[in-house]
C-alpha positions, 0 to 999 in steps of 0.5 A: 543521500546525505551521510547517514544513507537518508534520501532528502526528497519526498516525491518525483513526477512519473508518467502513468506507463512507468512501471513500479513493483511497489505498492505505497499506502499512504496513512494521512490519519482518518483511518487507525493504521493498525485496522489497516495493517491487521486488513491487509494482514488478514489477506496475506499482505505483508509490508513495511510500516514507515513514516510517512516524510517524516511526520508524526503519527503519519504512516505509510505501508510499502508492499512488495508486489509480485511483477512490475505494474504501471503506475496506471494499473497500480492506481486502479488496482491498489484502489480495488484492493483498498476499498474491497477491505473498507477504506475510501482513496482519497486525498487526506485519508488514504493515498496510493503511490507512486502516481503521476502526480507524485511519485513519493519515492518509498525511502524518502524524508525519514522513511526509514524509520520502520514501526511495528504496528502493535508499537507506533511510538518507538520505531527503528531507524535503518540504514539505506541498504539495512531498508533494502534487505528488509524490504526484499525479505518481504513475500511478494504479493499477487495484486492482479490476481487477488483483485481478479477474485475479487471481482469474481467472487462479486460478480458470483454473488450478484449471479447468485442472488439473482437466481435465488431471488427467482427461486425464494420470493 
């Protein structure tokens, strides 16, 4: 920490079984970071929009979650959920964190700095312990269980279909 409550570091090695109960949506331009905060808006997600290490134009959208996942299980389901609402995972696009890879700790290299969406010119610089309290207002959200709809309401489709195919030629 430096004197005014900044965290100077931006990422640390996790194993995969190392839990987390954030999920850390890294915006690196491809998508319109307000079309992803009104997609997840649209399901009931709430979350912090901050910069992204510091950088211009660059983005990250923190999410409180429900109980602790493994780094593995963020991964697969932070992947789920991103792709169910239209936007590709991948290096330069859209990135999820913490990984094994990186673990872009939320509050490092000007993290702080908190956006409102409907303004991505002027954000708010906060405190560490401002940064917190914000953070842990926040609704949790239930990311197993809304990914287990997800799969359920494919799988009824796909059932779906394939009974009225028979019935409607």
């Amino acid at each position: 920490l430096d004197g005014e409550g900044l965290i100077r570091a931006i990422g640390a090695k996790f194993r995969k079984d190392e839990p987390s109960c954030i999920l850390n949506v890294d915006l690196d331009g491809r998508y319109d970071v307000r079309e992803v905060v009104r997609s997840f808006d649209a399901i009931g997600v709430r979350g912090l929009l901050t910069s992204s290490s510091g950088r211009s134009g660059r983005f990250r959208y923190l999410m409180f979650l429900d109980r602790w996942y493994t780094i593995a299980e963020l991964q697969e389901l932070g992947k789920t959920l991103c792709e169910s609402l239209g936007f590709a995972v991948e290096r330069g696009a859209l990135e999820l964190y913490p990984s094994a890879g990186n673990g872009r700790l939320p509050c490092g290299m000007g993290a702080l700095t908190v956006f409102d969406p409907t303004n991505l010119e002027a954000g708010t610089n906060l405190s560490l312990p401002a940064f917190l309290r914000n953070f842990y207002a926040l609704p949790r959200f239930e990311l197993a269980r809304f990914v287990d709809e997800l799969k359920f309401t494919a799988e009824r489709s796909e059932h779906d279909a394939r009974i009225f195919s028979d019935i409607f030629p």
